[in-house]
Chimera marker file (.cmm) of the C-alpha trace (Angstrom):
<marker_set name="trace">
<marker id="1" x="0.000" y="0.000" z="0.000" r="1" g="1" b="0" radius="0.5"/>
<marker id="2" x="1.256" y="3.826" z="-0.718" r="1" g="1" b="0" radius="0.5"/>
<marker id="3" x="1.580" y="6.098" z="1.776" r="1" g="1" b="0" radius="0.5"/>
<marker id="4" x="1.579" y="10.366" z="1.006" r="1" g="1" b="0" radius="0.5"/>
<marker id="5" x="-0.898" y="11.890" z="-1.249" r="1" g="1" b="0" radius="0.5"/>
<marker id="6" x="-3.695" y="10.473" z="-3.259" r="1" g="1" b="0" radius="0.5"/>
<marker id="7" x="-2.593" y="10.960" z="-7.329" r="1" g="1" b="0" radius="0.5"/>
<marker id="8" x="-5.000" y="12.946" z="-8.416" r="1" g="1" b="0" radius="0.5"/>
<marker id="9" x="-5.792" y="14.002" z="-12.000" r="1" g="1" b="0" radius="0.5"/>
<marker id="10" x="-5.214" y="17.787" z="-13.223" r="1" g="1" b="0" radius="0.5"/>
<marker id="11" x="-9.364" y="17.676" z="-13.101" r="1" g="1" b="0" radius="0.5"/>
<marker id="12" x="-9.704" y="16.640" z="-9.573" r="1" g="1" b="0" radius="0.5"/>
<marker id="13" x="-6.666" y="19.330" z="-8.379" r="1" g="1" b="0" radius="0.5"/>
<marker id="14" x="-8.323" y="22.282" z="-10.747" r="1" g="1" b="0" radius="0.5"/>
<marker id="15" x="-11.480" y="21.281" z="-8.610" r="1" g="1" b="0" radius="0.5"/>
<marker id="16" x="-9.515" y="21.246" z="-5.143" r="1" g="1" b="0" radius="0.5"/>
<marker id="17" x="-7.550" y="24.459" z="-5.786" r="1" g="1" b="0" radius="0.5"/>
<marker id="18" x="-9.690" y="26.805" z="-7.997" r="1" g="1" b="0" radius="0.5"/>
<marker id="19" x="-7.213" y="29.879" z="-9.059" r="1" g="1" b="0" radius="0.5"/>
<marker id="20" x="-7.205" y="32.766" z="-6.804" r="1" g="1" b="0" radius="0.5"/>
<marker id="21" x="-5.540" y="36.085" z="-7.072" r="1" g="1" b="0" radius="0.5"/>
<marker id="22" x="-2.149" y="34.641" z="-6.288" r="1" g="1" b="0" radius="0.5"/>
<marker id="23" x="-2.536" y="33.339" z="-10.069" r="1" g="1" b="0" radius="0.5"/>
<marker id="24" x="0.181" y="35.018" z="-11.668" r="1" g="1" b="0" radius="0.5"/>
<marker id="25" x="-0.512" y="35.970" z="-15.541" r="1" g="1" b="0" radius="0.5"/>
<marker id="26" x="2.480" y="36.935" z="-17.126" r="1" g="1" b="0" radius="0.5"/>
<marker id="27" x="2.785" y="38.309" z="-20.730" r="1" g="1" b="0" radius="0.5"/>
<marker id="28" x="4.582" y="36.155" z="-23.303" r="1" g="1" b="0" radius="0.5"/>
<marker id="29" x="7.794" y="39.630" z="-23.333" r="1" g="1" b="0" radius="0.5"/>
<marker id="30" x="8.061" y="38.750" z="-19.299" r="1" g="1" b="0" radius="0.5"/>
<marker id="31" x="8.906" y="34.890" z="-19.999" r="1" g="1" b="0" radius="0.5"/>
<marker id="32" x="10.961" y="36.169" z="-22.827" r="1" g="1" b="0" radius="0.5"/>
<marker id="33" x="13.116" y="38.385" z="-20.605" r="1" g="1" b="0" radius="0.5"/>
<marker id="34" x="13.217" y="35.795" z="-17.669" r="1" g="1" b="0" radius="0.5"/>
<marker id="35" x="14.536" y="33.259" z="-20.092" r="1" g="1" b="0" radius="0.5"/>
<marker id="36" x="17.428" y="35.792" z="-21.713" r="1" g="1" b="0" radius="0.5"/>
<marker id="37" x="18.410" y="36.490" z="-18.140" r="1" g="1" b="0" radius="0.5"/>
<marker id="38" x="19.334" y="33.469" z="-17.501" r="1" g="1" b="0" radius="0.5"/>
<marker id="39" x="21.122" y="32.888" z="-20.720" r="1" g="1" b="0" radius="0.5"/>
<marker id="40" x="18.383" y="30.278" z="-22.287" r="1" g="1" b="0" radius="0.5"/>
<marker id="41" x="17.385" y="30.768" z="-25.688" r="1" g="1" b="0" radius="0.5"/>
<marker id="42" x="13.878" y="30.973" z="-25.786" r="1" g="1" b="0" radius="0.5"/>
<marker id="43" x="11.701" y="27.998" z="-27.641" r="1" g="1" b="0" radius="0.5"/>
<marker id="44" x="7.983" y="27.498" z="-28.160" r="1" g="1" b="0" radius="0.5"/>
<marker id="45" x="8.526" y="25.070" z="-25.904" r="1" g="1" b="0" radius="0.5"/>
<marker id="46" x="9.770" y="27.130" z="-22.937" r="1" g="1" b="0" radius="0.5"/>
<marker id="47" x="7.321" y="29.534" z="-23.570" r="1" g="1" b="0" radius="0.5"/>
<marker id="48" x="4.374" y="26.800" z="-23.445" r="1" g="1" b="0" radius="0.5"/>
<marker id="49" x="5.506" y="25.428" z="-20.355" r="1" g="1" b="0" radius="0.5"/>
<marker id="50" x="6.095" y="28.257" z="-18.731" r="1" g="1" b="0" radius="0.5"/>
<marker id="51" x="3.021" y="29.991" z="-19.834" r="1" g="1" b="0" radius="0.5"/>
<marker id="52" x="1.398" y="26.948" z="-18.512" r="1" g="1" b="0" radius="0.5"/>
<marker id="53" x="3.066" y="27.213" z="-14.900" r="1" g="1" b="0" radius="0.5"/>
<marker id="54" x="2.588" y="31.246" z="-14.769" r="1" g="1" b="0" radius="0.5"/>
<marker id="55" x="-1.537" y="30.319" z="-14.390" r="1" g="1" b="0" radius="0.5"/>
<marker id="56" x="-0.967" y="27.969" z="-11.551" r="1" g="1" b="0" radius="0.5"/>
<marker id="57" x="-0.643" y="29.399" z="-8.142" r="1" g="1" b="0" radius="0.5"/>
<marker id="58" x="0.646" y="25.759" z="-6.424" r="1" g="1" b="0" radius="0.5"/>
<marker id="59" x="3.907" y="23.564" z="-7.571" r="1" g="1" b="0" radius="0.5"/>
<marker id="60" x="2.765" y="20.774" z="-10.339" r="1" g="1" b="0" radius="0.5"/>
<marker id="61" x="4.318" y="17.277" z="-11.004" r="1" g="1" b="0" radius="0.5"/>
<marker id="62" x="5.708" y="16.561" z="-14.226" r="1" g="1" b="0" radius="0.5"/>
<marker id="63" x="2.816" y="14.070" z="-14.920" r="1" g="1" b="0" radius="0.5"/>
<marker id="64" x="0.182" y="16.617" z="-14.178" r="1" g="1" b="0" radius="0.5"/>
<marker id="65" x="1.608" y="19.424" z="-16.455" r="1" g="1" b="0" radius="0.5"/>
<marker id="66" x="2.044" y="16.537" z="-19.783" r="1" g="1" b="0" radius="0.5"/>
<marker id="67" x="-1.553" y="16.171" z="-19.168" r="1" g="1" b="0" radius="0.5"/>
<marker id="68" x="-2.251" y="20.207" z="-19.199" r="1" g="1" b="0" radius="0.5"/>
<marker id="69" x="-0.035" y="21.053" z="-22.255" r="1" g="1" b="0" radius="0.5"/>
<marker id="70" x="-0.979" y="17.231" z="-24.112" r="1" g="1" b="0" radius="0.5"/>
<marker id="71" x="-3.341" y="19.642" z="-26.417" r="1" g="1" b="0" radius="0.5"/>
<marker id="72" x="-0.524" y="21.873" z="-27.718" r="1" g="1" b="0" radius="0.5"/>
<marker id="73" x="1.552" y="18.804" z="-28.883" r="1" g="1" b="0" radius="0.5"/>
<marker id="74" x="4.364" y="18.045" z="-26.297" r="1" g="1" b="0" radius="0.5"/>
<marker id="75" x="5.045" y="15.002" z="-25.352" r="1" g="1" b="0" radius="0.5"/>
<marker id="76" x="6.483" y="13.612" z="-22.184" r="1" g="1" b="0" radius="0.5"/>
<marker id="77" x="10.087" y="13.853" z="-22.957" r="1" g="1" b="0" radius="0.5"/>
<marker id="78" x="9.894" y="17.392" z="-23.852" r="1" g="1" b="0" radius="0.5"/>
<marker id="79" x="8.176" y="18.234" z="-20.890" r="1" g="1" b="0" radius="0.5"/>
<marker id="80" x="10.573" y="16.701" z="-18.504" r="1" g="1" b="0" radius="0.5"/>
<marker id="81" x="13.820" y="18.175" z="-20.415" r="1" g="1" b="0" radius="0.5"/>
<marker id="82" x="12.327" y="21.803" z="-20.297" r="1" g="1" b="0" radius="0.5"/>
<marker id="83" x="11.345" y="21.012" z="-16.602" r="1" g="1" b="0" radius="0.5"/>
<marker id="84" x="15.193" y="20.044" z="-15.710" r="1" g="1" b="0" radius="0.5"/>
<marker id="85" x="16.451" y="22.645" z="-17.712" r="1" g="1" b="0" radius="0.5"/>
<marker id="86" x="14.705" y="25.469" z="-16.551" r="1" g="1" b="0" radius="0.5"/>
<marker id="87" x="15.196" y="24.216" z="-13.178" r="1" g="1" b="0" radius="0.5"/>
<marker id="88" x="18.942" y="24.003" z="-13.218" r="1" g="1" b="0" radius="0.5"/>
<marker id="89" x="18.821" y="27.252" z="-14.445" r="1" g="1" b="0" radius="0.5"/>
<marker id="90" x="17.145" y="29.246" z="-11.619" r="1" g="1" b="0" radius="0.5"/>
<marker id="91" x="13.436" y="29.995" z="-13.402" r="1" g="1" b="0" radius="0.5"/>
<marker id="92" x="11.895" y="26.722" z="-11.845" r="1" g="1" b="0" radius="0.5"/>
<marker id="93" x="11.519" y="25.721" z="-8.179" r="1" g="1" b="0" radius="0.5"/>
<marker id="94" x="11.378" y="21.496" z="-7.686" r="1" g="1" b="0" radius="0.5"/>
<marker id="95" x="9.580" y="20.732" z="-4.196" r="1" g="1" b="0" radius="0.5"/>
<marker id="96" x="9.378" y="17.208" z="-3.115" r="1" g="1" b="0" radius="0.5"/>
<marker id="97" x="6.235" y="16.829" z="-0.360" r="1" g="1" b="0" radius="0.5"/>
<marker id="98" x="6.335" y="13.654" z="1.008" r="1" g="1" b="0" radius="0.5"/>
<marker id="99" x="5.322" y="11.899" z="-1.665" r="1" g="1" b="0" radius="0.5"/>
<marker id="100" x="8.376" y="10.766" z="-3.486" r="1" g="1" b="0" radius="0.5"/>
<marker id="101" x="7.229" y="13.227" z="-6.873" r="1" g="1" b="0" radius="0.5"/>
<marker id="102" x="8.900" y="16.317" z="-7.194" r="1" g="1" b="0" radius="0.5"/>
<marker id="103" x="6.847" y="19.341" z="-8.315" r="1" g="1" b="0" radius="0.5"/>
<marker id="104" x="7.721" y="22.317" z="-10.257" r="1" g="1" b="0" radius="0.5"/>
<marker id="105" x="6.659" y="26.193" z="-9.868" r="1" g="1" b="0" radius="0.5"/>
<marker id="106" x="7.545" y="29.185" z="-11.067" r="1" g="1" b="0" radius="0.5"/>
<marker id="107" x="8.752" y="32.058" z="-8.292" r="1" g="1" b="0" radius="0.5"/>
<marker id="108" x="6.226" y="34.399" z="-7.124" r="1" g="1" b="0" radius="0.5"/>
<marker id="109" x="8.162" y="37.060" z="-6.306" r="1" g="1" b="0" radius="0.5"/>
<marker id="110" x="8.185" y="40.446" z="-8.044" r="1" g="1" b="0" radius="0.5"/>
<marker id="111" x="11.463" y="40.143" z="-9.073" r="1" g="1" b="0" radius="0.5"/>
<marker id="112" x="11.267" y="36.493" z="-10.452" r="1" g="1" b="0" radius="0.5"/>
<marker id="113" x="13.537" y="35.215" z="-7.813" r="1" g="1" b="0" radius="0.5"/>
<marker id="114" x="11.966" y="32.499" z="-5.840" r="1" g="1" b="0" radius="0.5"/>
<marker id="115" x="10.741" y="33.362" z="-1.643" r="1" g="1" b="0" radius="0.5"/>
<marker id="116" x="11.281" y="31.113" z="0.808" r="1" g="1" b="0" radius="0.5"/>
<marker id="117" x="8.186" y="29.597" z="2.025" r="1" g="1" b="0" radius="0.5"/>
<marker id="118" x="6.621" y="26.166" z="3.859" r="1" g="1" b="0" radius="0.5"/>
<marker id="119" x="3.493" y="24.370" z="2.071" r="1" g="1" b="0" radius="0.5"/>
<marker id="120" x="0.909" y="23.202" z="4.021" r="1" g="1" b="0" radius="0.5"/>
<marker id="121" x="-0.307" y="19.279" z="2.955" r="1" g="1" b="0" radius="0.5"/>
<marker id="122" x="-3.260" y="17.959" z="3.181" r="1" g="1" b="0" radius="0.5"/>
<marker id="123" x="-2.805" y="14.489" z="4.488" r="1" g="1" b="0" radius="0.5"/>
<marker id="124" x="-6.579" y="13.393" z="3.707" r="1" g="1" b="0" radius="0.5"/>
<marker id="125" x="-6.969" y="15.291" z="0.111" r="1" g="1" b="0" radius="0.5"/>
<marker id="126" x="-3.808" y="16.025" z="-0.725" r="1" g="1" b="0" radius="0.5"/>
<marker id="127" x="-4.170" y="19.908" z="-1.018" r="1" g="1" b="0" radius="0.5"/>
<marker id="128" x="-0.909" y="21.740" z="-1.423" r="1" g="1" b="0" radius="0.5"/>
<marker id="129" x="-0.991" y="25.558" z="0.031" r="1" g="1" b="0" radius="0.5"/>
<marker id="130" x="1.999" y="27.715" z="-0.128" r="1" g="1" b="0" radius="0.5"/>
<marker id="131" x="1.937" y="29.697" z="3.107" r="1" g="1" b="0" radius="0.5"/>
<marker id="132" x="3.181" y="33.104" z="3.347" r="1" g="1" b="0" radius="0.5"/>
<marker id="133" x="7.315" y="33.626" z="4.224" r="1" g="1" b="0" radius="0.5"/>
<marker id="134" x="6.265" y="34.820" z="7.829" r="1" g="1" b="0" radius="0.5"/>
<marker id="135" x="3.962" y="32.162" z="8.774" r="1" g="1" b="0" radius="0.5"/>
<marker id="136" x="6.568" y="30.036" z="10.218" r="1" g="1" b="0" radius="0.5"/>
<marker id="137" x="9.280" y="31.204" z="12.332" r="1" g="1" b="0" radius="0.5"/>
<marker id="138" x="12.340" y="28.935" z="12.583" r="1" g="1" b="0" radius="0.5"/>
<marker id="139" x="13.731" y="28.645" z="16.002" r="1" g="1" b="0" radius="0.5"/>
<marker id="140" x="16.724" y="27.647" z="17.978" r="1" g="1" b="0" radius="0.5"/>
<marker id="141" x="20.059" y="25.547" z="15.848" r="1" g="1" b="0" radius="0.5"/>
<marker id="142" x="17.089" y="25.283" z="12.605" r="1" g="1" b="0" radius="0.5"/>
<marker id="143" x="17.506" y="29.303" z="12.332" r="1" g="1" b="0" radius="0.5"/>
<marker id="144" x="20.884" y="28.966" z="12.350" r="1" g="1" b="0" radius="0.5"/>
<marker id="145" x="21.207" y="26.280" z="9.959" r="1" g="1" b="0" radius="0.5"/>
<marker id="146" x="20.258" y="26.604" z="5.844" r="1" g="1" b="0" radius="0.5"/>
<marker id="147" x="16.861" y="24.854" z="5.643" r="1" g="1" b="0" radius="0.5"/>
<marker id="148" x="16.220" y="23.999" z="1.941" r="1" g="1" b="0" radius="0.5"/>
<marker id="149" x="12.365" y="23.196" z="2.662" r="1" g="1" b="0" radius="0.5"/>
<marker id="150" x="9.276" y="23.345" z="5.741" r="1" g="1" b="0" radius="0.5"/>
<marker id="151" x="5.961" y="21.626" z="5.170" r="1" g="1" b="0" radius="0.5"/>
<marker id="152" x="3.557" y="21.459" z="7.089" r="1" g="1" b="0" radius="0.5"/>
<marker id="153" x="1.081" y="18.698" z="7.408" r="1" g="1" b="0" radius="0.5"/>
<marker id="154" x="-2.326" y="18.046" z="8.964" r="1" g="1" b="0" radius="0.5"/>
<marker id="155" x="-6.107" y="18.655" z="7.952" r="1" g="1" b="0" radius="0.5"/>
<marker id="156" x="-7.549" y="21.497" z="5.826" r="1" g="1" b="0" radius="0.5"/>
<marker id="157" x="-10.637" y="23.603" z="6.499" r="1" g="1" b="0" radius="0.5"/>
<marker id="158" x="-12.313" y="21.705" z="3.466" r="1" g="1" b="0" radius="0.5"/>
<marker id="159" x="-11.569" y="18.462" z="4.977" r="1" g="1" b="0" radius="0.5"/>
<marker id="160" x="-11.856" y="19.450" z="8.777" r="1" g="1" b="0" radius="0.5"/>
<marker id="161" x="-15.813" y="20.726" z="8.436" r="1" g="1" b="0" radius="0.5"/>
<marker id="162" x="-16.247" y="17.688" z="6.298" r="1" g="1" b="0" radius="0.5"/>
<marker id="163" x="-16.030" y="15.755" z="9.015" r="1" g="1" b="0" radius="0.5"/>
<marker id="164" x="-17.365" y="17.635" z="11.531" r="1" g="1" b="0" radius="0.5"/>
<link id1="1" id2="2" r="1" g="1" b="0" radius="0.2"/>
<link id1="2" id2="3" r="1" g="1" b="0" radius="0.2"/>
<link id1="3" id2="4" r="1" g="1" b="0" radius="0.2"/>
<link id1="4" id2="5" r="1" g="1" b="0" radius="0.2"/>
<link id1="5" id2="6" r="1" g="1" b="0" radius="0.2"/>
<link id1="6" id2="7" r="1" g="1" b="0" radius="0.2"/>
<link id1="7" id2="8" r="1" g="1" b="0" radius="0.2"/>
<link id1="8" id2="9" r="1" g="1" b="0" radius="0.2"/>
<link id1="9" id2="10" r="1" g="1" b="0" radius="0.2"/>
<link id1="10" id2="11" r="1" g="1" b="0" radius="0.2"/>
<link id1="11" id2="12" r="1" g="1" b="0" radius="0.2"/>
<link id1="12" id2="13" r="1" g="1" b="0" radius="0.2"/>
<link id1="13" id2="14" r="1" g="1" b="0" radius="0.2"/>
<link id1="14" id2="15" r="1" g="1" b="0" radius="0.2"/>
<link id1="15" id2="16" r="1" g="1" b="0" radius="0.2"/>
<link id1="16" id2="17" r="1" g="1" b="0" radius="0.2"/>
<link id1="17" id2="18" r="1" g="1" b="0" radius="0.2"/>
<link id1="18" id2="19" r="1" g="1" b="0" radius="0.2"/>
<link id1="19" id2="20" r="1" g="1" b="0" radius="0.2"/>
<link id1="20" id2="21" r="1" g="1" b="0" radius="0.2"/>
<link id1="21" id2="22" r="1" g="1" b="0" radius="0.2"/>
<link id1="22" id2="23" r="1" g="1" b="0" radius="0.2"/>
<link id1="23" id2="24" r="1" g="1" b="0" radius="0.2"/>
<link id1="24" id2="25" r="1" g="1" b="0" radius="0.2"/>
<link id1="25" id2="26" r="1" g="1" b="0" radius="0.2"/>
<link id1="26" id2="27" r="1" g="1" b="0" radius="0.2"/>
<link id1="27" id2="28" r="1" g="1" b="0" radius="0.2"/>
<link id1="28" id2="29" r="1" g="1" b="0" radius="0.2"/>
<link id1="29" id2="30" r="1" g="1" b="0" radius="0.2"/>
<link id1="30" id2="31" r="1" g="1" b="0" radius="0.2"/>
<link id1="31" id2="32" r="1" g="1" b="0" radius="0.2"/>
<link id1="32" id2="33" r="1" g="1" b="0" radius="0.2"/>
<link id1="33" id2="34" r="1" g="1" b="0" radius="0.2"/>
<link id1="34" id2="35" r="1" g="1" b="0" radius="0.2"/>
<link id1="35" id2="36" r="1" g="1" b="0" radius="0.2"/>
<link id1="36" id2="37" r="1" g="1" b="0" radius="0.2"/>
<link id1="37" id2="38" r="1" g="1" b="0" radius="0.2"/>
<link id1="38" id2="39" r="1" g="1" b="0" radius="0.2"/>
<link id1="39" id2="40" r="1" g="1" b="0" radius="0.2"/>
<link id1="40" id2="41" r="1" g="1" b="0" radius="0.2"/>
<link id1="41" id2="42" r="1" g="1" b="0" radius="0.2"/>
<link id1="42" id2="43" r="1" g="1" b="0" radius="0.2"/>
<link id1="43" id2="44" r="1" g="1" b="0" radius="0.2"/>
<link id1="44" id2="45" r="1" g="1" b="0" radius="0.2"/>
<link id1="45" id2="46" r="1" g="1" b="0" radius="0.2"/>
<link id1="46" id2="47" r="1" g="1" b="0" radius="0.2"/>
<link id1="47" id2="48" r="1" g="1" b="0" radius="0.2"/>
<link id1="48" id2="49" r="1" g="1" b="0" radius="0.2"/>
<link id1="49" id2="50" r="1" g="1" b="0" radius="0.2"/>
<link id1="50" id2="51" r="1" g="1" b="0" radius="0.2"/>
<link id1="51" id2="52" r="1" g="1" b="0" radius="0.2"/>
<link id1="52" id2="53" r="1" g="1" b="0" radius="0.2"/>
<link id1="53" id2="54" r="1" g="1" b="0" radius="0.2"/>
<link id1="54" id2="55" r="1" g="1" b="0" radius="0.2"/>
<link id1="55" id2="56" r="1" g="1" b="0" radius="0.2"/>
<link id1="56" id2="57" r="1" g="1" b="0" radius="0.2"/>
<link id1="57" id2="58" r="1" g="1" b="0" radius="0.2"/>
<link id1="58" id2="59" r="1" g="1" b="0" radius="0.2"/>
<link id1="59" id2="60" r="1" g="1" b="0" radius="0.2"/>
<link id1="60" id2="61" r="1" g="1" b="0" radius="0.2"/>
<link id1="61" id2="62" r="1" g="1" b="0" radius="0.2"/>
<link id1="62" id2="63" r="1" g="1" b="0" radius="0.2"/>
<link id1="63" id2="64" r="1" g="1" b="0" radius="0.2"/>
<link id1="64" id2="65" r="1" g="1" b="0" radius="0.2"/>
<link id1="65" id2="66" r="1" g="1" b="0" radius="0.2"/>
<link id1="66" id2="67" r="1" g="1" b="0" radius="0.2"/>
<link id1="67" id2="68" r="1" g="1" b="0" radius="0.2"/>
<link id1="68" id2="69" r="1" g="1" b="0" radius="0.2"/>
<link id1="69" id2="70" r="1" g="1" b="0" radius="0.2"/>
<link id1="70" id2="71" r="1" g="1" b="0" radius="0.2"/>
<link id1="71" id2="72" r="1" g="1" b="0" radius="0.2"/>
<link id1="72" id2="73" r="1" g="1" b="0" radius="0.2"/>
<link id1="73" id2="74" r="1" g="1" b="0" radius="0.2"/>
<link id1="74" id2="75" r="1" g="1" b="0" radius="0.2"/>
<link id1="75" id2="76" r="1" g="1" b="0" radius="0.2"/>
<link id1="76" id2="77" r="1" g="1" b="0" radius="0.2"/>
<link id1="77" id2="78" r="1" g="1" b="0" radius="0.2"/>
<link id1="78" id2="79" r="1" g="1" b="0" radius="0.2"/>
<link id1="79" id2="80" r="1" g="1" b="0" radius="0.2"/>
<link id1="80" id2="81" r="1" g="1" b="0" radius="0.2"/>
<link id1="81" id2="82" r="1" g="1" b="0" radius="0.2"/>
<link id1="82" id2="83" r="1" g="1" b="0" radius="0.2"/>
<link id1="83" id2="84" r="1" g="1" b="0" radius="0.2"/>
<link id1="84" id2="85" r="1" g="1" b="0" radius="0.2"/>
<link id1="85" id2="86" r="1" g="1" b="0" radius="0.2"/>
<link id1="86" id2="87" r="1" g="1" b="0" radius="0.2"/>
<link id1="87" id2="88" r="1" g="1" b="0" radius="0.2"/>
<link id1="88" id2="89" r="1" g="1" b="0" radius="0.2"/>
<link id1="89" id2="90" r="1" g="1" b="0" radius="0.2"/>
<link id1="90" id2="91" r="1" g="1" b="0" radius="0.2"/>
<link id1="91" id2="92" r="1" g="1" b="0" radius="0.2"/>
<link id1="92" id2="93" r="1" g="1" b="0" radius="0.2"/>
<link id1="93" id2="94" r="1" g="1" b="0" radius="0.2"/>
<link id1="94" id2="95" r="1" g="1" b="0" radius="0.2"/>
<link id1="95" id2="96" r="1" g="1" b="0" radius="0.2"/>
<link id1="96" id2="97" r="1" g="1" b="0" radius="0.2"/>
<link id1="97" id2="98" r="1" g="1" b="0" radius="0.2"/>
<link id1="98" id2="99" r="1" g="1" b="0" radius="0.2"/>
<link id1="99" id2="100" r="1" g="1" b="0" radius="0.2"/>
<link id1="100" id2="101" r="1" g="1" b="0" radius="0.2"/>
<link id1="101" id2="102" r="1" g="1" b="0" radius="0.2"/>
<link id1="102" id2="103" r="1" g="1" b="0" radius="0.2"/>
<link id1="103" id2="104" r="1" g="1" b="0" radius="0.2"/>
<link id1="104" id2="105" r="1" g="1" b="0" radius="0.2"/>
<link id1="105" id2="106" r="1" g="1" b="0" radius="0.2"/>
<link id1="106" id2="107" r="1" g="1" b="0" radius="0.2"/>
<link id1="107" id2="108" r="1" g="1" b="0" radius="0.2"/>
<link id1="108" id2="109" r="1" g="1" b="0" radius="0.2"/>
<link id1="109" id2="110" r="1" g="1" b="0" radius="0.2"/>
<link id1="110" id2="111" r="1" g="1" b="0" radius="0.2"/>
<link id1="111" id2="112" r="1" g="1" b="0" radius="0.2"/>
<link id1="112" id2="113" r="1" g="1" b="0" radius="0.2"/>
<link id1="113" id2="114" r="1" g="1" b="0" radius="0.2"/>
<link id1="114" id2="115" r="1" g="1" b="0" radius="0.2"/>
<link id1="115" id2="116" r="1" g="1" b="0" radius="0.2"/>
<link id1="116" id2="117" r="1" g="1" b="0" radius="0.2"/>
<link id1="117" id2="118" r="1" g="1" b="0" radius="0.2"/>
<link id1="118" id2="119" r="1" g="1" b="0" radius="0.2"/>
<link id1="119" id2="120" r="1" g="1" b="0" radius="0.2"/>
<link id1="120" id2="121" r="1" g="1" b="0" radius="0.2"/>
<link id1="121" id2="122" r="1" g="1" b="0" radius="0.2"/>
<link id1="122" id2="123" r="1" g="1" b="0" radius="0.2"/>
<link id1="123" id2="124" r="1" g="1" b="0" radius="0.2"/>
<link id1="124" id2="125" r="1" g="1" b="0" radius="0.2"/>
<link id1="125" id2="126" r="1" g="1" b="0" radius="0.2"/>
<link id1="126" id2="127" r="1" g="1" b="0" radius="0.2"/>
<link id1="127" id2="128" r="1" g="1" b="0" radius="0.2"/>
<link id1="128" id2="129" r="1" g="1" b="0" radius="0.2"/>
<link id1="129" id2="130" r="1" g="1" b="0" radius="0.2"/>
<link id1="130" id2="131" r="1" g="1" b="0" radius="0.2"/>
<link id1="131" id2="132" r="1" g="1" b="0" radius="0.2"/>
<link id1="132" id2="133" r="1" g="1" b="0" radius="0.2"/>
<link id1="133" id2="134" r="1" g="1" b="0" radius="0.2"/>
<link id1="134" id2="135" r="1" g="1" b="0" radius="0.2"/>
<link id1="135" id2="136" r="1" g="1" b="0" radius="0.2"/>
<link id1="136" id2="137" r="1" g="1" b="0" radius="0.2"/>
<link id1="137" id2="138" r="1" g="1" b="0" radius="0.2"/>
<link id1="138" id2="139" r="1" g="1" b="0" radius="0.2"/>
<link id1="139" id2="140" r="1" g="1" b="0" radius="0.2"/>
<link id1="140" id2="141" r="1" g="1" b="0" radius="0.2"/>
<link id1="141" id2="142" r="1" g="1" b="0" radius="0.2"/>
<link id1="142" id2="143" r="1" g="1" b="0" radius="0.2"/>
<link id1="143" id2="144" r="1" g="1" b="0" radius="0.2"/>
<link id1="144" id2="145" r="1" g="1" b="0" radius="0.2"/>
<link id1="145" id2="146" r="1" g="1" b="0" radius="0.2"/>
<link id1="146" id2="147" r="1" g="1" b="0" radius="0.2"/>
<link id1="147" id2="148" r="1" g="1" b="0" radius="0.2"/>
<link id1="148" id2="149" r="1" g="1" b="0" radius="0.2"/>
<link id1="149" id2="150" r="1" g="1" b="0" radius="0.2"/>
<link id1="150" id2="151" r="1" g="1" b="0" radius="0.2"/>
<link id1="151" id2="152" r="1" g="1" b="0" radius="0.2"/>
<link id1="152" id2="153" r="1" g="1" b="0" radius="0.2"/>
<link id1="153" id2="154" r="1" g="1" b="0" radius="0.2"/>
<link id1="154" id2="155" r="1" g="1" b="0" radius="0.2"/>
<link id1="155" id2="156" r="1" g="1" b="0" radius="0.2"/>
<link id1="156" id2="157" r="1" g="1" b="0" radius="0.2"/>
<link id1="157" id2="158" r="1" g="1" b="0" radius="0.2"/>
<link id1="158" id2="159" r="1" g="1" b="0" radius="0.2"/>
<link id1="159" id2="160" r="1" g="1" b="0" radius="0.2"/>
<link id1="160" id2="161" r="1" g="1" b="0" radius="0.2"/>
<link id1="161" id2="162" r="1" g="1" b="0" radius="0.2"/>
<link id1="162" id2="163" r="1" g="1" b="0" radius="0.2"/>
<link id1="163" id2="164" r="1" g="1" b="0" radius="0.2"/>
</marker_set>
């Protein structure tokens, strides 16, 4: 049996996490520039994915973003080069959550770079949430030390009244 998060489809997720205003739309010249900043040239295929991962507000496995760009013709293969790529690079952020899948997003910030932050999981739907930098305050030798990643894990409101 597999423990961590149910696998959910890009269906059942778009249903779980409807986009807010944390949805960042950015214009095809901004995905342009962040790619020549970083010295990538820039490919219908960068653009797709990353136009792709600009509407999503929560990190994305490679598996769920085939299945979101499958209509514009890339396959598999493509997807997960451009994901590695981009990553090494500095555009993408990979998150692993417990789950053994790694799962991609592009920064937030204003400036493009990425913000440290914790997620909260889900651990009966599977939710992701990325919480704001402040919400958790690292104490004691763990804000001395270089942590690469914080989740957080329990129950979320959805799931909590459900049961209730």
């Amino acid at each position: 049996m597999r423990r961590g998060l149910p696998l959910l489809g890009v269906a059942e997720r778009a249903k779980l996490r409807p986009m807010t205003l944390k949805t960042r739309m950015l214009r095809d010249d901004d995905l342009r520039a962040l790619l020549a900043s970083k010295g990538l040239r820039v490919t219908e295929q960068r653009m797709e994915l990353l136009r792709e991962l600009a509407k999503l507000r929560l990190p994305v496995s490679h598996a769920e973003l085939t299945e979101r760009l499958a209509p514009s013709g890339l396959d598999r293969a493509t997807v997960y080069r451009n994901l590695l790529g981009l990553t090494e690079a500095g555009l993408l952020v990979r998150t692993q959550l417990g789950d053994n899948v790694w799962r991609f997003e592009l920064p937030s910030g204003e400036s493009g770079e990425h913000t440290a932050h914790a997620h909260f999981v889900c651990t009966d739907c599977g939710d992701v949430e990325c919480l704001p930098s402040d919400a958790v305050t690292l104490k004691g030798l763990a804000s001395r030390a270089r942590v690469a990643e914080v989740q957080i894990r329990g129950r979320c409101g959805t799931c909590a009244r459900a049961t209730s």
